[in-house]
LODREN-897960 format. One record per residue: residue in one letter; chain; x, y, z of N, C-alpha, C, O in turn. Coordinates in steps of 0.05 Angstrom, whole numbers, plus 5000, padded with zeros to 4 digits. Layout:
<nodes>
+------+-----+------+------+------+------+------+------+------+------+------+------+------+------+
! type ! mol !  n_X !  n_Y !  n_Z ! ca_X ! ca_Y ! ca_Z !  c_X !  c_Y !  c_Z !  o_X !  o_Y !  o_Z !
+------+-----+------+------+------+------+------+------+------+------+------+------+------+------+
!    A !   A !    X !    Y !    Z !    X !    Y !    Z !    X !    Y !    Z !    X !    Y !    Z !
...
+------+-----+------+------+------+------+------+------+------+------+------+------+------+------+
</nodes>
This chain:
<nodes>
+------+-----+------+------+------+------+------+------+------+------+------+------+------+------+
! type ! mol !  n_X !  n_Y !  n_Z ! ca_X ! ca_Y ! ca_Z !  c_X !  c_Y !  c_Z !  o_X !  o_Y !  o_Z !
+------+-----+------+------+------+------+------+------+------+------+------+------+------+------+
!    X !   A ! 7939 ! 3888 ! 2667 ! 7950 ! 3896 ! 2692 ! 7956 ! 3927 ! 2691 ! 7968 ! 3936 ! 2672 !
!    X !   A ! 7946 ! 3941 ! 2711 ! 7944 ! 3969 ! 2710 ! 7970 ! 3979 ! 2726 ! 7975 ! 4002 ! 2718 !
!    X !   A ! 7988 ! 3969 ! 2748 ! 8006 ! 3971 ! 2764 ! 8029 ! 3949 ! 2754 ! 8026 ! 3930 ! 2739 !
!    X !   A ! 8047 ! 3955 ! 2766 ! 8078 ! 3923 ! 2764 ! 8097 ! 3943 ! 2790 ! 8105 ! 3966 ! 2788 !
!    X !   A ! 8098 ! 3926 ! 2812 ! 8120 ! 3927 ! 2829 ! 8153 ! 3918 ! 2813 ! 8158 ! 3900 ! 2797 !
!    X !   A ! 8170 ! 3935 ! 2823 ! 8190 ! 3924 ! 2814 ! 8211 ! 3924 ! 2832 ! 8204 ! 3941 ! 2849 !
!    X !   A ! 8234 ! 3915 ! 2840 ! 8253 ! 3908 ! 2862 ! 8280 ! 3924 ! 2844 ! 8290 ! 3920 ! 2822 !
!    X !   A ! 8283 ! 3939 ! 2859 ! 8312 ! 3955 ! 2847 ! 8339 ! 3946 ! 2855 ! 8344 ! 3938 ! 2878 !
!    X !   A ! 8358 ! 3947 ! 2832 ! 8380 ! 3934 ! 2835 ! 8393 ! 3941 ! 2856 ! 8403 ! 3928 ! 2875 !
!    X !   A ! 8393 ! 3969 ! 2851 ! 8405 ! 3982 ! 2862 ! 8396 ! 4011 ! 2881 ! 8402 ! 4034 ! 2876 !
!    X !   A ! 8383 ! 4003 ! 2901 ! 8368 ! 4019 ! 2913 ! 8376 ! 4049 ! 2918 ! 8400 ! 4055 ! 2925 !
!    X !   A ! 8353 ! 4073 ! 2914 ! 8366 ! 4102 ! 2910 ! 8356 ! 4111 ! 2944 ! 8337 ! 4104 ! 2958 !
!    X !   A ! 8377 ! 4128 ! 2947 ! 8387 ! 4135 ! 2971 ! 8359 ! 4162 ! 2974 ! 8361 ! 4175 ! 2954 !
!    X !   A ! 8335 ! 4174 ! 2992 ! 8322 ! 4184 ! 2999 ! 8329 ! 4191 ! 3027 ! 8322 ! 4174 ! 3044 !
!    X !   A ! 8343 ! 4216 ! 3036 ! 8340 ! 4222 ! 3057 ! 8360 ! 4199 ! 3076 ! 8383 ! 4190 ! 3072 !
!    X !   A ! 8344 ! 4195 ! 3093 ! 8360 ! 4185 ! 3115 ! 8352 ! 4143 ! 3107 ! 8363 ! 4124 ! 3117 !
!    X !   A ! 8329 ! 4146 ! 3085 ! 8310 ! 4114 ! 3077 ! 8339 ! 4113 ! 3055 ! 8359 ! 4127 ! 3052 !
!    X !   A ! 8328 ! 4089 ! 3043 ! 8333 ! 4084 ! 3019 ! 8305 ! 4067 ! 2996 ! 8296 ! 4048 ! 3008 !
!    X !   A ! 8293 ! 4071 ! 2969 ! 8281 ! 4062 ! 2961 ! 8289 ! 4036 ! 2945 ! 8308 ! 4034 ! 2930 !
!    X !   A ! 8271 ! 4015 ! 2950 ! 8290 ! 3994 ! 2942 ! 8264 ! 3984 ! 2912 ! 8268 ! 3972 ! 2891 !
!    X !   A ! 8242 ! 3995 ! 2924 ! 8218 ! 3986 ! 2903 ! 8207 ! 4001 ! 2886 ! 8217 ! 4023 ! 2891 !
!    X !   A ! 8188 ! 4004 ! 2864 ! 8172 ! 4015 ! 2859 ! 8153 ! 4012 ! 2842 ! 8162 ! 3998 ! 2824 !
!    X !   A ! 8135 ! 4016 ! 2838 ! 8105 ! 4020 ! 2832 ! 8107 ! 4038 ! 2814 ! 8113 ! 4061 ! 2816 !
!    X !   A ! 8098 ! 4020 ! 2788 ! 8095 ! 4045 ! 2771 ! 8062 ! 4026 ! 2755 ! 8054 ! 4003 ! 2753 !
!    X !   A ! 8052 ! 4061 ! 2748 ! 8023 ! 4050 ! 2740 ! 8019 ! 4049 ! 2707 ! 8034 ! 4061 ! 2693 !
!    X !   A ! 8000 ! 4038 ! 2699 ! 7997 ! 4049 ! 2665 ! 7994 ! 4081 ! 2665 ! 7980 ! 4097 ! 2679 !
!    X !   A ! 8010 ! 4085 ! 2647 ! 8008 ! 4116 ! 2640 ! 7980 ! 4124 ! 2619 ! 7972 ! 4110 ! 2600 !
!    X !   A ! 7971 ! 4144 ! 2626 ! 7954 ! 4157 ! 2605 ! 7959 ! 4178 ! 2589 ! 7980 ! 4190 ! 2594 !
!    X !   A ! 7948 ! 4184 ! 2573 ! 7944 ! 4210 ! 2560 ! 7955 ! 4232 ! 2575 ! 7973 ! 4244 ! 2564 !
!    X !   A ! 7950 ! 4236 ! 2594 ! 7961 ! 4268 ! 2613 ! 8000 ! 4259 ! 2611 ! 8018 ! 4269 ! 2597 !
!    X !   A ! 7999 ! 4236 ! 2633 ! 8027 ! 4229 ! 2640 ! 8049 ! 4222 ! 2611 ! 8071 ! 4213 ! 2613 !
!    X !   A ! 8036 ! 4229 ! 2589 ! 8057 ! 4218 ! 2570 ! 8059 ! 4242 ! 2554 ! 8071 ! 4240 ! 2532 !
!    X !   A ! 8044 ! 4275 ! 2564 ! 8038 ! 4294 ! 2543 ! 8068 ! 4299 ! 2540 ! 8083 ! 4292 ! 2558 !
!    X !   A ! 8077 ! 4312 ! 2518 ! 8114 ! 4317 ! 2511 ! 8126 ! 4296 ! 2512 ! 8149 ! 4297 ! 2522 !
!    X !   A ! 8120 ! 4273 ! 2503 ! 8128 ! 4251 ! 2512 ! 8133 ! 4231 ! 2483 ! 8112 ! 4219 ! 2478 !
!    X !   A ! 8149 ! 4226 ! 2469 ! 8157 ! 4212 ! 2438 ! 8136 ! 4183 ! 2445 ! 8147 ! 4167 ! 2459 !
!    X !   A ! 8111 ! 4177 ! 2439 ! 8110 ! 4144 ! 2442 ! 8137 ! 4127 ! 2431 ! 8147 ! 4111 ! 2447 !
!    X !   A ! 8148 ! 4130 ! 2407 ! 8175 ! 4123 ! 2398 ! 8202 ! 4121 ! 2416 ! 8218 ! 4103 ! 2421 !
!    X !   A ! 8200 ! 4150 ! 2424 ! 8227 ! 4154 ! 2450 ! 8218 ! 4133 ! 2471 ! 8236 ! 4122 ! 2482 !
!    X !   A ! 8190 ! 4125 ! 2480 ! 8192 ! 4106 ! 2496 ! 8191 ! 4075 ! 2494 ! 8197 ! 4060 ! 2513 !
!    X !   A ! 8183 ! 4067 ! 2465 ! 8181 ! 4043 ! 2461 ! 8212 ! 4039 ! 2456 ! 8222 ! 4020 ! 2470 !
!    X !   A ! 8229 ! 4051 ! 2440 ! 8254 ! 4053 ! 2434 ! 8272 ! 4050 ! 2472 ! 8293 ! 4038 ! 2477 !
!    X !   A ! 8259 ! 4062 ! 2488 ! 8270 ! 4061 ! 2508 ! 8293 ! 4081 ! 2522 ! 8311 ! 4076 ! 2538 !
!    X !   A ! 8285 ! 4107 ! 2506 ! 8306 ! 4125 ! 2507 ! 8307 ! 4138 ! 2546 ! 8288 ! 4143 ! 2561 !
!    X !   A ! 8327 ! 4139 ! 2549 ! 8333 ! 4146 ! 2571 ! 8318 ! 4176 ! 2575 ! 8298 ! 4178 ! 2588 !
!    X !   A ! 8324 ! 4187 ! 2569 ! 8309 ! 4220 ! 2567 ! 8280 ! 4216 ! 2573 ! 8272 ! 4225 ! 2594 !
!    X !   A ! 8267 ! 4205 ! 2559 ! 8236 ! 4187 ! 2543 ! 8223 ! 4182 ! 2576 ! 8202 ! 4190 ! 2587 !
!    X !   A ! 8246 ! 4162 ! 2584 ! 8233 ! 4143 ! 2609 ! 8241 ! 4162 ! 2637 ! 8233 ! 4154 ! 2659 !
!    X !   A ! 8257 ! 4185 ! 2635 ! 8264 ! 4204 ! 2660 ! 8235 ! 4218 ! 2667 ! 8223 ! 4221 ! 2689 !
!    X !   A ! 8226 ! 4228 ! 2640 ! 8211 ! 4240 ! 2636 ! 8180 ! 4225 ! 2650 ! 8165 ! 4236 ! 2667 !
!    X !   A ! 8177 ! 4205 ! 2641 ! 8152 ! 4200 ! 2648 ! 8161 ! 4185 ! 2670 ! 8138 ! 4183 ! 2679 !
!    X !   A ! 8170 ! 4176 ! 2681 ! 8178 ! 4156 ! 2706 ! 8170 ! 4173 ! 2736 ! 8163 ! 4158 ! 2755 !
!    X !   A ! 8169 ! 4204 ! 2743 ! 8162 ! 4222 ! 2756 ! 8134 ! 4215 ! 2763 ! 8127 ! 4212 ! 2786 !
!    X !   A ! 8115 ! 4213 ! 2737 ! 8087 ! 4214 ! 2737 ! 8071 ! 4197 ! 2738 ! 8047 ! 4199 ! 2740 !
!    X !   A ! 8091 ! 4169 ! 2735 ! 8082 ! 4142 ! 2747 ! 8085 ! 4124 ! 2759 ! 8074 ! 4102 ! 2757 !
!    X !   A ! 8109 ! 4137 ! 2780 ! 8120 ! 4113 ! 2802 ! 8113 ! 4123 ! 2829 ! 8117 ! 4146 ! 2836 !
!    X !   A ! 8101 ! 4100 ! 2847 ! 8107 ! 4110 ! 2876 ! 8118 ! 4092 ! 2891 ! 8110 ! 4069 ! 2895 !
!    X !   A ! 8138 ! 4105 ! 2901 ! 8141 ! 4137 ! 2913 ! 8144 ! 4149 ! 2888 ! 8153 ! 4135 ! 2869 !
!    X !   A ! 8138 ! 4176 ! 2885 ! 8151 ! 4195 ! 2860 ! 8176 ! 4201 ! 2871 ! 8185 ! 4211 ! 2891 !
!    X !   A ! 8187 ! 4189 ! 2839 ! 8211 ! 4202 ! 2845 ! 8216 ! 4222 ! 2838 ! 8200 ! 4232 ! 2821 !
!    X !   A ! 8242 ! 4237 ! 2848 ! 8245 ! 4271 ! 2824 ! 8275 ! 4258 ! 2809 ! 8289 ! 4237 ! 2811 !
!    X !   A ! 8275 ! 4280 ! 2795 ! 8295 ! 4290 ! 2769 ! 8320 ! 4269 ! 2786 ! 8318 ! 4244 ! 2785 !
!    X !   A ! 8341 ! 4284 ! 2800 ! 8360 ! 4280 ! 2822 ! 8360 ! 4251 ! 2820 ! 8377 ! 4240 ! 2806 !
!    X !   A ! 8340 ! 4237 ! 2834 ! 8339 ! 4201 ! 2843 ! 8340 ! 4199 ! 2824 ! 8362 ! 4189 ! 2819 !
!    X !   A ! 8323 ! 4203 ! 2798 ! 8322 ! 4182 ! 2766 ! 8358 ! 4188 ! 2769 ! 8375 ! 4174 ! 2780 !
!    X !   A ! 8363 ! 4207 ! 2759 ! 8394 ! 4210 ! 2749 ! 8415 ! 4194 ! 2755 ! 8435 ! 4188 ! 2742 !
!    X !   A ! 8405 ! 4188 ! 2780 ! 8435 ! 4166 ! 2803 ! 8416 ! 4144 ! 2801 ! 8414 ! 4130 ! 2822 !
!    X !   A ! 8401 ! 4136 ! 2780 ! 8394 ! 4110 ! 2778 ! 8400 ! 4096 ! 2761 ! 8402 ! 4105 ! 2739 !
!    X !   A ! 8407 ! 4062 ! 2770 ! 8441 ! 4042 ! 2761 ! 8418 ! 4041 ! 2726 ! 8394 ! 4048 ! 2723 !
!    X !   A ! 8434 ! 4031 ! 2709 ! 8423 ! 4026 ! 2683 ! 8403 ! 4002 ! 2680 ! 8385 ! 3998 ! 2664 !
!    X !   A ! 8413 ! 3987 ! 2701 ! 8391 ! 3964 ! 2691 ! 8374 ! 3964 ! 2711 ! 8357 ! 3946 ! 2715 !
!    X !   A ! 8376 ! 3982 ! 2722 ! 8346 ! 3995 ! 2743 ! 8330 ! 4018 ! 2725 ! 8306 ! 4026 ! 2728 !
!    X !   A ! 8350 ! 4027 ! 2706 ! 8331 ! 4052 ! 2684 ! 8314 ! 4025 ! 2663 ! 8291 ! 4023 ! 2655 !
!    X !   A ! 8338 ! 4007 ! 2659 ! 8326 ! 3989 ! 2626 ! 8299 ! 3978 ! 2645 ! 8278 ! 3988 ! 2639 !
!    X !   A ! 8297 ! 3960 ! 2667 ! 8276 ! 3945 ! 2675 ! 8255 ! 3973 ! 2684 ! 8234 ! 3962 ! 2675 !
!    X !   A ! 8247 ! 3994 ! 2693 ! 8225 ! 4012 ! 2683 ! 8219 ! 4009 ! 2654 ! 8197 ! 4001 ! 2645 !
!    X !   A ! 8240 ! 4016 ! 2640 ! 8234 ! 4018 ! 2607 ! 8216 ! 3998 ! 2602 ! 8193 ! 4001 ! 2593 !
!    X !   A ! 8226 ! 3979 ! 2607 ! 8215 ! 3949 ! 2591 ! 8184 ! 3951 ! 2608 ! 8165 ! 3945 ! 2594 !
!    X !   A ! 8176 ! 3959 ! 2637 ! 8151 ! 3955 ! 2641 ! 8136 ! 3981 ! 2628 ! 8114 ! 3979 ! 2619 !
!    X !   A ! 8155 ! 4007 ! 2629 ! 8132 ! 4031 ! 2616 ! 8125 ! 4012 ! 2584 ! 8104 ! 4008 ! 2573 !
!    X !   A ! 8144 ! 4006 ! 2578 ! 8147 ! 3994 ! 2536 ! 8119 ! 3970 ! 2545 ! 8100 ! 3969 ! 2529 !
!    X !   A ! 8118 ! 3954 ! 2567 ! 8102 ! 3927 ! 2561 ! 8068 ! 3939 ! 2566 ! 8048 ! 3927 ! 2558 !
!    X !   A ! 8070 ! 3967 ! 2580 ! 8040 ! 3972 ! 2585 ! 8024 ! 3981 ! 2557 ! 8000 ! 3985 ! 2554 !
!    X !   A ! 8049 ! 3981 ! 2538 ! 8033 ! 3991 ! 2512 ! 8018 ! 3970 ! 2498 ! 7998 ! 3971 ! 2484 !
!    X !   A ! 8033 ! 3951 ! 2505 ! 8019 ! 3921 ! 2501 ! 7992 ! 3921 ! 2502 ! 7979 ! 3928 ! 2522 !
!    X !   A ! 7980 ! 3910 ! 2475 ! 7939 ! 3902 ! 2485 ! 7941 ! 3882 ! 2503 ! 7960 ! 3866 ! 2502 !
!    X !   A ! 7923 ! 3879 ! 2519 ! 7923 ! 3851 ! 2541 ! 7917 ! 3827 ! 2522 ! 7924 ! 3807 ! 2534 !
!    X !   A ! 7911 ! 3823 ! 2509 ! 7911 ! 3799 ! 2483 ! 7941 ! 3796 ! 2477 ! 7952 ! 3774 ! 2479 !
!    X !   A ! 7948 ! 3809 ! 2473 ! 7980 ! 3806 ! 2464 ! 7996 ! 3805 ! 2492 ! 8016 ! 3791 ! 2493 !
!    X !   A ! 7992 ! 3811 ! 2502 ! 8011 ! 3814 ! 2529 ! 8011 ! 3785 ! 2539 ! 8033 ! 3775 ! 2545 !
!    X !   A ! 7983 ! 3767 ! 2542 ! 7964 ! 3748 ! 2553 ! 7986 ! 3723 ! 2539 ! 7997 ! 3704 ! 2551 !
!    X !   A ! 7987 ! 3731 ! 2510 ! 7993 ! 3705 ! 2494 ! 8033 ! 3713 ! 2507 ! 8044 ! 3695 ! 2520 !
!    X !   A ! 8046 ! 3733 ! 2503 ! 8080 ! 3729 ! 2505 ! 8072 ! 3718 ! 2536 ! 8070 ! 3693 ! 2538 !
!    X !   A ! 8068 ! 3730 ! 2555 ! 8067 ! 3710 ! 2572 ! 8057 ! 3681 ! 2581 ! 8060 ! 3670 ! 2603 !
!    X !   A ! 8046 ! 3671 ! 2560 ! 8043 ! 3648 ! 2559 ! 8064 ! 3631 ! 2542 ! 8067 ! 3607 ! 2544 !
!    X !   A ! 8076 ! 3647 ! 2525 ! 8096 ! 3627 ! 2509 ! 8124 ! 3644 ! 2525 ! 8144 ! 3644 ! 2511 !
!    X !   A ! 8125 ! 3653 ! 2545 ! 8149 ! 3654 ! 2565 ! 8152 ! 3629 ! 2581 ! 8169 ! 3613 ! 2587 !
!    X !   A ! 8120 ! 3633 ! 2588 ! 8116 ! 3604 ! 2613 ! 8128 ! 3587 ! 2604 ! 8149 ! 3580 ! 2614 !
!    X !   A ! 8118 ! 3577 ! 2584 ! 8125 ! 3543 ! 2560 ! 8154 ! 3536 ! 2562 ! 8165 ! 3514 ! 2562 !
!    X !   A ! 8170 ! 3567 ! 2565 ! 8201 ! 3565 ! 2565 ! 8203 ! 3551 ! 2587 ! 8221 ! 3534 ! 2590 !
!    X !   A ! 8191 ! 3555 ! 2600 ! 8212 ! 3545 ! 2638 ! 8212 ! 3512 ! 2638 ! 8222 ! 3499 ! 2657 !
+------+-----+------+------+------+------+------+------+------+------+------+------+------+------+
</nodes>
């Protein structure tokens, strides 16, 4: 999966809108240059400010990430952290998630 929509907890205020979703894509090479692979698998807040700009739309800027609730920062994390995943590996945890339900 090259994209993941995600539903924000806590929707960030744009103007006169508010954003409640967002779209973030697999990052590449360019979008991750200055970028710790570590700081992001670790999930560091700094890590995921940083690249979250260059792969969400709408883009957000600096300002919105900042006033964004924590478990609207951790659920980006966890999808920038799951795209590092090989799709073989990704294929099988979601299949032994399923088994849970």
């Amino acid at each position: 999966m090259d994209t993941k929509t995600i539903t924000l907890e806590t929707p960030l205020p744009r103007g006169e809108t508010k954003i409640d979703s967002l779209t973030l894509r697999k990052p590449n090479v360019g979008a991750l240059r200055g970028v710790s692979l570590r700081a992001l698998l670790d999930m560091e807040a700094n890590a995921i400010a940083t690249v979250l700009p260059r792969i969400s739309e709408p883009c957000l800027v600096a300002a919105e990430i900042n006033t964004m609730a924590a478990p609207d920062l951790l659920q980006t994390g966890m999808v920038i952290a799951g795209f590092f995943l090989p799709r073989e590996a990704l294929a099988e945890a979601n299949a032994s998630v399923g088994s849970l339900t």
